[in-house]
N, C-alpha and C positions, 0 to 999 in steps of 0.2 A: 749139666744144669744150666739154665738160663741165668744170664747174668740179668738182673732186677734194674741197671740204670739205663734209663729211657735210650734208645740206638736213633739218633740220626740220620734219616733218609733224606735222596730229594723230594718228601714229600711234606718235610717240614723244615722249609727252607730260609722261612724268615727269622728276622733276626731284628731284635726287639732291647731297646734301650731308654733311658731317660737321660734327655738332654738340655738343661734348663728349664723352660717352663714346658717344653716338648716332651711327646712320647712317640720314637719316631719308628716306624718298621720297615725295613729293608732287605734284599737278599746280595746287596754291594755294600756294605761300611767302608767307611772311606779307612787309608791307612793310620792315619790322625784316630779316628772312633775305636780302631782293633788294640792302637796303643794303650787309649786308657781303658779298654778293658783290661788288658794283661794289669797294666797298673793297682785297675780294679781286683782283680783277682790277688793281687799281692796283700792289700793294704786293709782288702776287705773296710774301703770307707770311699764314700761319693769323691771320687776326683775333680777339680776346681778347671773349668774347661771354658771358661772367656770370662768375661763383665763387660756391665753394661752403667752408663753414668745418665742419671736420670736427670730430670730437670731439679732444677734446687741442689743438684752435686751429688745426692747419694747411689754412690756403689750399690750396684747389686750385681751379686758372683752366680754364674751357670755353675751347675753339678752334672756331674754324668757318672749314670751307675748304668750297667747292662739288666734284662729283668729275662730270666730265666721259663721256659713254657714250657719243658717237659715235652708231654706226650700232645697235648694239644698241638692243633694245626688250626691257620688261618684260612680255608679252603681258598676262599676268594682268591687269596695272594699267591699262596702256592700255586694259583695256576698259572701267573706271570712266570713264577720261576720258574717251571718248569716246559712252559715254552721260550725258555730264555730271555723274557724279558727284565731287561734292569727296571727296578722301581724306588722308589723312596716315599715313604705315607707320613707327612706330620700329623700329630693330634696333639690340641693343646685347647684345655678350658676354656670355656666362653669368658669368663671372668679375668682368665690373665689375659686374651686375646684382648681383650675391652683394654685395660689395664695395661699392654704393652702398645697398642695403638693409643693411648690417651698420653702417656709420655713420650710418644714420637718413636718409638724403639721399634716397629712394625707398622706395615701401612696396607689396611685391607688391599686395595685395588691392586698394587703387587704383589699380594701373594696369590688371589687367585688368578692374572695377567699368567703368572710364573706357573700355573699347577695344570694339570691335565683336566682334574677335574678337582671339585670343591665344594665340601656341603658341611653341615652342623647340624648339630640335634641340640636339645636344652641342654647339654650337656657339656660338649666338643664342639669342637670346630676342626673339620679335614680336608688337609690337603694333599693332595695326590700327585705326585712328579712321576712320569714315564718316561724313558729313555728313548725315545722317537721322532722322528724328524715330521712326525704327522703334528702340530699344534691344534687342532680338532678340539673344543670342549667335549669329552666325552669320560664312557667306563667299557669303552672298546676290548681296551687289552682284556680286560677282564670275563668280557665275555657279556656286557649287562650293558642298558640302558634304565634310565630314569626321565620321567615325565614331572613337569612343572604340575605338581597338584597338589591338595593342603595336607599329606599325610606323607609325601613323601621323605622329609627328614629323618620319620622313625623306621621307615621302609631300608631305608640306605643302611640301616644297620649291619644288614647281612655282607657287608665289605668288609666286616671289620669281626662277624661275630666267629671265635672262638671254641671249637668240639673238637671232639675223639670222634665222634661216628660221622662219615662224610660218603659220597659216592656223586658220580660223575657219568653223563653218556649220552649216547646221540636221541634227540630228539624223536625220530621215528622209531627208536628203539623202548620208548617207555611205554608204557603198560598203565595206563592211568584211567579213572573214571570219574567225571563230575555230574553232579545228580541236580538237576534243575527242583524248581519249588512244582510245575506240572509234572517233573517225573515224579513226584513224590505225593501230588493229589494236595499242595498245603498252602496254603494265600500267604502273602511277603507278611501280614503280621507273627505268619508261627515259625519262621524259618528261623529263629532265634534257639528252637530246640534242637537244631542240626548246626548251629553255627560252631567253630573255633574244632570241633572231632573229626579224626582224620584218620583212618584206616587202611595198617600197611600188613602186606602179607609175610609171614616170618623171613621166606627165602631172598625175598628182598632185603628187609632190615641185618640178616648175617652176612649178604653182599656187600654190603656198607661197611660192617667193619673188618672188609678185607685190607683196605687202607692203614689202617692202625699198624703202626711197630709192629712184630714179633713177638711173643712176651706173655705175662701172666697177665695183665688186664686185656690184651686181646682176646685169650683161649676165655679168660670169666666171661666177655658180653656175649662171647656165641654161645657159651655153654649157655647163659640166662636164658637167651633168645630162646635155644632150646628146649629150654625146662618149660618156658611159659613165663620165669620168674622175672624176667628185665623191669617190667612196672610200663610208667609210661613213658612218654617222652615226646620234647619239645621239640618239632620238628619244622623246617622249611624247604620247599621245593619249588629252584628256579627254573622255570618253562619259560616259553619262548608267548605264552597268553599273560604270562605275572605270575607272582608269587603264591605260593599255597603257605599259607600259615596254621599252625592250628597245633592239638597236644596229639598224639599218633598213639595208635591202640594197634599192640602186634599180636595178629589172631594168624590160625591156620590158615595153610592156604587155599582150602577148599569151602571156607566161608567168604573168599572176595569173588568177583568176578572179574579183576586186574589187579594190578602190584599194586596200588593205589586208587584210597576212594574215598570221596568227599562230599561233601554240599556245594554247591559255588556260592556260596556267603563265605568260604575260606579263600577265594583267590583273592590277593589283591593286585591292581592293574597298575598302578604306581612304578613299579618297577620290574625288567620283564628281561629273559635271554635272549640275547642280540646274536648271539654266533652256531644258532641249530643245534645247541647241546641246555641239557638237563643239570641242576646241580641238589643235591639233598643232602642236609646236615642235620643233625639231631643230638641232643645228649638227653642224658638222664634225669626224670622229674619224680622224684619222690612223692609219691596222691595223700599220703598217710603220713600224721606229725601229732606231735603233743600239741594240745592245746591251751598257750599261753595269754595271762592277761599281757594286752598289750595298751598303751595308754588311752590311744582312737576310740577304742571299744569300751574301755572302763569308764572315761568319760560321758559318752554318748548313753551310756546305759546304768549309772551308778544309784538309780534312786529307786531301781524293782530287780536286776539280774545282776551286775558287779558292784555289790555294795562293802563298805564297810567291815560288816557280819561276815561275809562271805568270803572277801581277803586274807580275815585274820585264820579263818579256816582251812584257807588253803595256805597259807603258809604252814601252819600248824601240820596240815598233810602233810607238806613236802618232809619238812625236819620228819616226823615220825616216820616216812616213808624210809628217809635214808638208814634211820638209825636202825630199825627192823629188818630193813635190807641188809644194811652191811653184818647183822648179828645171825641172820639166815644163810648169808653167802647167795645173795640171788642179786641182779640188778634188775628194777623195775622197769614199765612197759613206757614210765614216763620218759625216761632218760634213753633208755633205748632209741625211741621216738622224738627227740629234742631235735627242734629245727635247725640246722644251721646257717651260716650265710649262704644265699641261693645264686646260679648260676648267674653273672650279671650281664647286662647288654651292652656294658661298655668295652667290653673284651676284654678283660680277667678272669681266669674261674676262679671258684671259694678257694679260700685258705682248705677248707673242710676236705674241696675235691680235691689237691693237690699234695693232702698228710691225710696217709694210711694211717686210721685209726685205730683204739683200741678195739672196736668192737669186732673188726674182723680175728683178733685173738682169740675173744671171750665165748666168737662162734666155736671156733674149731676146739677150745676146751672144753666146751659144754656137748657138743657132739659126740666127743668121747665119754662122757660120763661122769666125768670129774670134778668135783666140788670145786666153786669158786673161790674161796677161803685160803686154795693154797694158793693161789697166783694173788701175791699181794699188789703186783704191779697193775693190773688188768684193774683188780678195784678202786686201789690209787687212780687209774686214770678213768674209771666210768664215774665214781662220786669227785674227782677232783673238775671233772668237765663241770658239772653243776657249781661249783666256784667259782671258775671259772666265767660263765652264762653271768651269773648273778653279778659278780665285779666290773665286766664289760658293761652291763644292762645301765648301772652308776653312771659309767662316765657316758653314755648317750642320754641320761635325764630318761630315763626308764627303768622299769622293775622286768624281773624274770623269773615268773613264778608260773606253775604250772597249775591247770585251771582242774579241780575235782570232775570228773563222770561227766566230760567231753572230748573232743575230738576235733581236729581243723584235715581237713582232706579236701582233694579233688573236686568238683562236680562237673558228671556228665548226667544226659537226661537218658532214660530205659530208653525212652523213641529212637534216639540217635544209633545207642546197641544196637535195637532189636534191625531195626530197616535200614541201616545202611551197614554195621557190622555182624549182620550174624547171627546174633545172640540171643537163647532162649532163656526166660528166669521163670520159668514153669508156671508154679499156683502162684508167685511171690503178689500179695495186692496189689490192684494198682493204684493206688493211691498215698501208697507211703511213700516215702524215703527209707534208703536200704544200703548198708554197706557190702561191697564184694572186693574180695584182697587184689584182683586185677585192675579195678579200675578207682576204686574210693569211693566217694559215695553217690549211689545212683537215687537221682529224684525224675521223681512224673511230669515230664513234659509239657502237661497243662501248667502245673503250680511251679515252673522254671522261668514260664514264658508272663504268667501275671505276676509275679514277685520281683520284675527284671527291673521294674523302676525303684525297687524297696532295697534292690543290693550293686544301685549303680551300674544300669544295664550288664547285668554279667555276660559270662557267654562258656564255651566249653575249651578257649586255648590253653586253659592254666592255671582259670581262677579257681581260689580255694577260698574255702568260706569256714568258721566254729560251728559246730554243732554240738548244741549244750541240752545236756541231758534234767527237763525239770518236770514237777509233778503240778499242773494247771486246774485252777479253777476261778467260781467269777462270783465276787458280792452285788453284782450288781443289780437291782430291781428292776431295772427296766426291760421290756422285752418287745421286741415288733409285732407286728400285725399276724407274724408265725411262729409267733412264741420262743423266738432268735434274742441273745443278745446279744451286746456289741455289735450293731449295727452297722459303726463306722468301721470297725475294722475289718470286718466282712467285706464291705465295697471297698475300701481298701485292699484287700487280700493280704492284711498281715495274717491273719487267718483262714482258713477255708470256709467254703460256704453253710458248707453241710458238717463243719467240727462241732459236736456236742461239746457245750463247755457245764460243767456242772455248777452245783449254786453252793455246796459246801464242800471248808478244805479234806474234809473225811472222804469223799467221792475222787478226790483229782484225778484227774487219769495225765497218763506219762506221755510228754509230747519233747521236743527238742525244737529248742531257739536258733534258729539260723542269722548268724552274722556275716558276711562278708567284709573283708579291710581291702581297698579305703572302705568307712561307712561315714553316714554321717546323721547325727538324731532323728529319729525315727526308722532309722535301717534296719529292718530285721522283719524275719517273717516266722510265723510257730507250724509248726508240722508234725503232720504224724511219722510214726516212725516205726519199721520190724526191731524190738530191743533183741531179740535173741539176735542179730546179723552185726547189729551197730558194734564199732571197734572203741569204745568209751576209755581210756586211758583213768590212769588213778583214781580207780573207782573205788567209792563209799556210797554202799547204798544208803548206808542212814543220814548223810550228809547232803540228799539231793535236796534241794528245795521247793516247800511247797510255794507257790505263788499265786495271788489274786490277782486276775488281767486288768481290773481295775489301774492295778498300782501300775501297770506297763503303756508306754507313750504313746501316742496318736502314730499314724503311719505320716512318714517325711514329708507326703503331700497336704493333709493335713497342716502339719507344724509349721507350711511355708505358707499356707493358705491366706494370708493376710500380711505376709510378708512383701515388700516393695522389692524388687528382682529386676537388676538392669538385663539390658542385654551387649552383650558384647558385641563394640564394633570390629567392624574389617576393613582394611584400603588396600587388599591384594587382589589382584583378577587374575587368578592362576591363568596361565594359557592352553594348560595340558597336552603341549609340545615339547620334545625332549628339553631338558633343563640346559641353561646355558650359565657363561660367564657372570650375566647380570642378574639372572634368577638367583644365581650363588650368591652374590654379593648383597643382594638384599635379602635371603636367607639368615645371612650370617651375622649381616646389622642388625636384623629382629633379634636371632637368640643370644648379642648382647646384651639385651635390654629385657629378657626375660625373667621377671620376678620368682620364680619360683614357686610351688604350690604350698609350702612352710610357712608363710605369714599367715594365709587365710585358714589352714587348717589348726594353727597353734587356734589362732583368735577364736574358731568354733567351738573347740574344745574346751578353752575356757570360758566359754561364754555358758556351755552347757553345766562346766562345774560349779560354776555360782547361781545359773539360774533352774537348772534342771536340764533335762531335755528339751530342745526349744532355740531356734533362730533369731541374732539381733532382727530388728524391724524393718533392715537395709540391708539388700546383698546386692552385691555387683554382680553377682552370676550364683545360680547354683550350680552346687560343688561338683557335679559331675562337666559341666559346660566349660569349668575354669581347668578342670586336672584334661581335658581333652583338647582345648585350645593351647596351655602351657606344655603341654608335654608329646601333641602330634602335629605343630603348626608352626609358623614360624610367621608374624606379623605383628610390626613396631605397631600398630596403632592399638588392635588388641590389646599388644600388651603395656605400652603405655596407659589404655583405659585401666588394667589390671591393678596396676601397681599403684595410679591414683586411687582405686577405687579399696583394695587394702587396707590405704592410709587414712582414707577418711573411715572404714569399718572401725581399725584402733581408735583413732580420733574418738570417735560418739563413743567408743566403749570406753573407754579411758574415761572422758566425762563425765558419763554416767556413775560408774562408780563412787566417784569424786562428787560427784554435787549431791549423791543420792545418799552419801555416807556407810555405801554395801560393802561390807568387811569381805577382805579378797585372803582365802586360803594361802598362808605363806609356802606353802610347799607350788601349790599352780602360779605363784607370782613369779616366782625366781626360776620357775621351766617355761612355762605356760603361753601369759598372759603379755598380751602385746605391746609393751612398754619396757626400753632400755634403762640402765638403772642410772646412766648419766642422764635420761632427759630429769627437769626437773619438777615435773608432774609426781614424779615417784616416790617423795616424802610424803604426797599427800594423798595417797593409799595408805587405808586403813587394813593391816594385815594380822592374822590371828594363825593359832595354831586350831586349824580345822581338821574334816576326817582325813583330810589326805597326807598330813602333815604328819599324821598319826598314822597313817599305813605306811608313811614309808620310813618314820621310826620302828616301826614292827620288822619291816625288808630289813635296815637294819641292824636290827636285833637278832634275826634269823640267820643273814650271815655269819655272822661271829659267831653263832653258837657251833654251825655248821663247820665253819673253819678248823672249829677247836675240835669237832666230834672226827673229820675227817684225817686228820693229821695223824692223830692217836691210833684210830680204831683199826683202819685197814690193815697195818702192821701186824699188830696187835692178837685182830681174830685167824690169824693164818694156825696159831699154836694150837686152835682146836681142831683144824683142819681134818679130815677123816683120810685124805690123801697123806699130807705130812704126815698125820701120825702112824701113820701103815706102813710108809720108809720107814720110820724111825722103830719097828717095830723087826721089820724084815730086816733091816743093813743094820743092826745095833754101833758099829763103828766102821769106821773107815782105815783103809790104811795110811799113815802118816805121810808116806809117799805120794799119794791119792788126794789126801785133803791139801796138800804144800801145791799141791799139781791147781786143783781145782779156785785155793787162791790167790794163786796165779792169775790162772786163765779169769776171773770174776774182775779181779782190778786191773788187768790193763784192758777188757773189753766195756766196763765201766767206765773207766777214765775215758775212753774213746767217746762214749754216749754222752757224757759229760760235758767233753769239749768238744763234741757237736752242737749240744744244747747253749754253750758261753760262745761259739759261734754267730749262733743264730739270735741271741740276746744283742750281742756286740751288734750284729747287722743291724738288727730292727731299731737299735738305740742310731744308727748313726745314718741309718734310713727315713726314720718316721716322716719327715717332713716330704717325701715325696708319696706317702698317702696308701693307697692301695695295693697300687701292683709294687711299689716296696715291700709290703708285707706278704705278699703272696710269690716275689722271689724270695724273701728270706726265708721262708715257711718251705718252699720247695726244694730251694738249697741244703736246708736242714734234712728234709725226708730224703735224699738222693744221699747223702752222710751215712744217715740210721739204713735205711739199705744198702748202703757198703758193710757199715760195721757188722750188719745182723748177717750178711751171706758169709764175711769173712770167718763171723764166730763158728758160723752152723758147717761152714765148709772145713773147718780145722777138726771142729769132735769127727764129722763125716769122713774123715781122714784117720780116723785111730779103726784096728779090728773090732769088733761090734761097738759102733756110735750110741748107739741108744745105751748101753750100758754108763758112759760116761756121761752121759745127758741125765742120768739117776745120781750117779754120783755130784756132779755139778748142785743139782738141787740136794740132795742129802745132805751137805755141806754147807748151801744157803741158809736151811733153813736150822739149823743145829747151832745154839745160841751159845755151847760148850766150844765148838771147834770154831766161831768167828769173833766168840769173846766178846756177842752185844745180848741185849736182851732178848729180841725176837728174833734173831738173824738176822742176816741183809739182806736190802732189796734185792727181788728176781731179775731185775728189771733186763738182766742179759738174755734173758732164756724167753720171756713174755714177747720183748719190745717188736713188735709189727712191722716188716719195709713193706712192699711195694703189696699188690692184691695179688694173692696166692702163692708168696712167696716162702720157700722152705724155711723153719724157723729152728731153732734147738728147742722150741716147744713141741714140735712135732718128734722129735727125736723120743726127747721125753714122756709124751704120749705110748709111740711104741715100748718104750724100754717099760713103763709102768704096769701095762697089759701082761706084756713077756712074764713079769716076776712076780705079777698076780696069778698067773700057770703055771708059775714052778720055776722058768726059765728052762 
């Protein structure tokens, strides 16, 4: 059998540490870096690895911990190593970079003087040391070049970005097809419905992950590929014309006409392959998710679609949902479905991708036939993740509740399917919106392309959007000249042209709310929709709501329509000549001085909570112009207008309150509202316990119930179990021998799970302050533990004459509240607990052994 911990090749070469304010990547650590890892490894606590004496005298102490990547590869870099090149990558925040250049402790023009090559996003800041006698500013070694142009900082990512699925080759060797706006008969304004979808054929995407280790998640992505079932993915391919960016749809291979095929609104020319070779990376994009209130949207829309009414209800869902569940023995399609932290662009993946989850247990249980009731651990860990969700949601000043008969998915447009991938949807209208389990949710290409400015120009590399399922109608008397109402949002197109809206709520007909995040008041568009296709997650039909369009807000053009809207300046004249030493260094100046898009988006948000849906009278940018200049640009003057331009939004909002005597919801004051609580403007807000303050006494109130409901009951419901009680029915006792034997084996492979678990607690406690990829070594370090533990357990019964029989006896013994001397028995948690993906379990043992003596044996 395959051993489950990740096998080291040279193909994952780098080697990846925190060291002070750095995160550094290398395939040489010095002898010094190898020491305190062993150290590391001993003491299991951040090693103290220089100081630094600031101005004013105070010490500040370097930590160095090593950060663990598993099966991930850095392609970019492993190509260095693998042509022998030595390298060394720093990355260190823009904020400490500012921060350690302002105390004299780092001095720009030396470190990029010193680096090969050197760039920053709003993020980081990178530098690049190559072992060569070439001093060149370049990304030579690497195979890549970069142009002096305004998007190029977010382009650069791909040095740094992080996958399992990668492939590599010569340039006249690929197989690729880009499809011009003439090949396609379409003017530059409709190319928006072909934009960001990218079409790979299977035999290509299984060639990709030949690269991956050996192993059970290798043999799963090919089998996916195979199946059909992989979903989509995020994909990029470096050519020697620029990048292809965009989400990748893996179809047959006799619906492409090359391995690859796109629009060319997916290239971008920013950054391009310098050395006659091809490079393509992709991971995994989940199109389908519960649909969560999130605070942007509940804001933005709290006075007709996330109200009040409507939260209490959904919380009230949630609680009933679990409790019904756990008394059924099913887990719902919400939790199933619950998004986690998504793949980031700073080069860590989720905690989520890194720990084998429950659900892949609760698959291979249910596939067998077996009530969930008996695996207490599997429920423990599907209703405790919902705990879990909810506790975290706290400390980020957010709620996590899941939204009644919606859905948050994918979108691509039918056009893009039908004519550049393939794809037939028969009689399907053309005018709805429609879900299909391959891609998420397909909308009509016209209503994609007029709604672009309603959900912040979208496009098709990723973005997901809510779609909320409500029942629409319209009090309003007025009608146009064709007997139309709502006029305005017709030319608008929050609406369609031709959508009958009826004149009583007895008529409504069923349409679904399109949100996209970011959004910002007025975002949203209504649309028709196939209900029999739609994937609606915790659904109540009698809970959908009817609604008057009246009560729903003007479209965002509108709402700014009288609005005063600077415009942002610029003092950069890109050259669009390979980037150099000095393009870097006034790159890097800029995104120290980058405000970030968190001021301006708290400030909307609360502006909208106290005044409705609706813009202060002043913006320095709309919010699409500011999240696109702050997060793909890099220029001090910009963003100096930025940050003034913020300050004085608070400012007048601040004011206003205050002179106007407008009572500010205590719950939006203390998250929200753009005022720190030392300035001393802040006594003189007037604050009250308003709806929000009440919703999220309601959250809660709902935890704690939940808490108490979860703790108890999963145990608990195992004794009705139809599985346990059919052992206990077949094996009336055990032999004394048998049972001594079995609790044995339960407590020292417990104890093991245990103190992997006070492992990873201790890590994370002695970790936290270095942030992410702390957490996402400690979390991997843990899973690589529970994959030990869980091969050794299954490899020991796998070692006795028939395994499955003792994999019965094991659980007979668990759950037998006589022979363990507790109430319900003991946790399963040895026989359930999940390593790596597809990895042999004593649940599967037990599977077999159960079947067996369901036949007699």
């Amino acid at each position: 059998m395959d051993n489950p911990t990740p096998v080291r090749t040279a193909i994952n070469a780098v080697r990846t540490f925190l060291k002070g304010p750095w995160r550094v990547l290398t395939n040489k650590p010095t002898a010094a870096e190898e020491q305190l890892v062993a150290e590391f490894k001993e003491s299991r606590k951040p090693i103290q690895c220089g100081s630094f004496r600031a101005e004013g005298g105070r010490v500040i102490n370097d930590y160095f911990m090593p950060v663990e990547i598993g099966n991930w590869v850095y392609p970019a870099l492993d190509k260095m190593a693998q042509d022998g090149i030595t390298f060394r990558l720093g990355i260190i925040p823009v904020n400490e970079l500012a921060s350690s250049i302002s105390n004299g402790r780092l001095n720009l023009q030396k470190l990029v003087d010193g680096s090969t090559f050197a760039w920053a996003n709003a993020s980081y800041a990178f530098f690049l040391m190559v072992d060569s006698e070439d001093k060149a500013f370049t990304l030579s070694a690497i195979g890549m070049e970069a142009l002096d142009v305004k998007k190029t900082p977010k382009r650069l990512q791909e040095v740094t970005r992080i996958v399992q699925i990668h492939r590599t080759g010569q340039m006249k060797d690929l197989s690729y097809m880009m499809l011009t706006n003439s090949d396609l008969g379409i003017a530059e304004s409709e190319e928006v419905i072909f934009d960001g979808v990218v079409f790979i054929r299977k035999t290509f995407a299984i060639k990709a992950c030949f690269a991956m280790p050996d192993g059970h998640e290798k043999r799963r992505y090919i089998a996916m590929i195979n199946r059909g079932t992989i979903g989509r993915l995020i994909m990029r391919l470096l050519t020697d014309r620029g990048l292809v960016k965009g989400l990748a749809v893996v179809v047959e291979d006799n619906q492409l006409d090359a391995d690859v095929v796109f629009h060319e609104s997916a290239l971008k020319t920013d950054v391009f392959s310098s050395n006659g070779k091809w490079q393509f990376t992709a991971f995994t994009h989940p199109h389908t998710h519960t649909a969560m209130w999130d605070m942007q949207t509940m804001y933005h829309n709290h006075t007709w679609l996330l109200t009040e009414e409507r939260f209490s209800q959904d919380l009230t869902a949630a609680y009933d949902s679990v409790k019904d569940s756990i008394a059924k023995g099913e887990i719902p399609d919400w939790i199933l479905y619950q998004e986690e932290d998504s793949h980031s662009e700073d080069g860590a993946p989720s905690v989520e991708q890194v720990v084998a989850g429950w659900k892949k247990s609760h698959i291979r249980w249910q596939e067998a036939g077996l009530d969930l009731h008996a695996a207490s651990n599997i429920m423990y860990m599907a209703f405790g993740s919902v705990l879990n969700q909810m506790k975290s949601a706290l400390g980020k000043k957010r709620w996590w509740c899941p939204m009644t008969n919606a859905v948050m998915a994918t979108v691509t447009t039918r056009e893009a399917l039908e004519r550049l991938g393939g794809f037939d949807f028969g009689d399907m209208p053309r005018d709805v919106v429609f879900y299909d389990d391959r891609f998420g949710v397909v909308l009509p290409g016209d209503r994609f392309a007029q709604t672009a400015d309603l959900h912040d120009t979208w496009d098709q590399d990723g973005d997901q959007a809510k779609f909320v399922h409500i029942k629409l109608w319209s009090s309003s008397p007025i009608l146009d000249l064709y007997g139309k109402n709502h006029r305005d949002l017709r030319d608008t197109n929050v609406i369609a042209e031709d959508l009958v809206v009826p004149c009583t709520p007895e008529e409504a007909i069923d349409v679904v709310v399109v949100i996209r995040s970011p959004n910002g008041p007025g975002g949203y568009s209504i649309e028709r929709a196939d209900f029999a296709s739609m994937k609606f997650m915790n659904v109540n039909e009698a809970s959908v709501p009817v609604i008057d369009l009246t009560t729903a807000p003007p479209a965002m053009a509108t709402l700014q329509k009288d609005v005063e809207v600077g415009k942002i300046p610029t003092s950069v004249q890109y050259s669009g000549k390979l980037l150099s030493r000095e393009n870097a260094v006034r790159m890097i100046t800029a995104q120290m001085s980058n405000p970030g898009v968190g001021a301006f988006a708290n400030a909307v948000m609360a502006w909208s909570a106290i005044f409705g849906p609706s813009y202060p009278k002043q913006l320095p940018a709309i919010g699409n112009d500011v999240i696109d200049c702050l997060q793909q640009s890099a220029d001090t003057r910009s963003f100096g207008y930025l940050t003034s331009g913020f300050k004085e939004l608070a400012d007048d909002f601040i004011d206003k309150v205050i002179a106007e005597f407008i009572p500010v919801d205590e719950y939006v004051l203390n998250t929200r509202f753009p005022i720190s609580k030392k300035d001393e403007r802040f006594g003189e807000i007037i604050s009250v316990d308003g709806k929000f303050t009440k919703m999220n006494n309601a959250y809660l109130a709902t935890y704690a119930n939940l808490q108490q409901l979860v703790r108890t009951a999963t145990l608990e419901m195992r004794m009705k179990s139809e599985t346990r009680n059919f052992l206990m029915e077949a094996i009336p006792t055990l032999k004394p021998e048998v049972a001594a034997w079995a609790r044995n084996f339960s407590d020292k492979y417990g104890k093991a799970l245990k103190e992997a678990d006070r492992a990873y607690e201790q890590l994370s406690r002695n970790t936290k302050e270095f942030g992410r990829f702390a957490k996402v070594n400690a979390s991997l370090e843990r899973n690589l533990a529970v994959q030990k533990i869980a091969k050794e357990a299954h490899d020991e019964i796998l070692a006795y004459e028939k395994p499955e029989k003792w994999a019965v006896a094991l659980y007979r013994w668990m759950v037998d509240p006589d022979l363990t001397r507790t109430k319900y028995g003991v946790l399963d948690r040895v026989i359930f607990q999940n390593g790596s993906d597809g990895q042999p379990l004593i649940m599967d043992l037990l599977i077999e052994g159960i079947h067996h003596l369901k036949q007699g044996w």
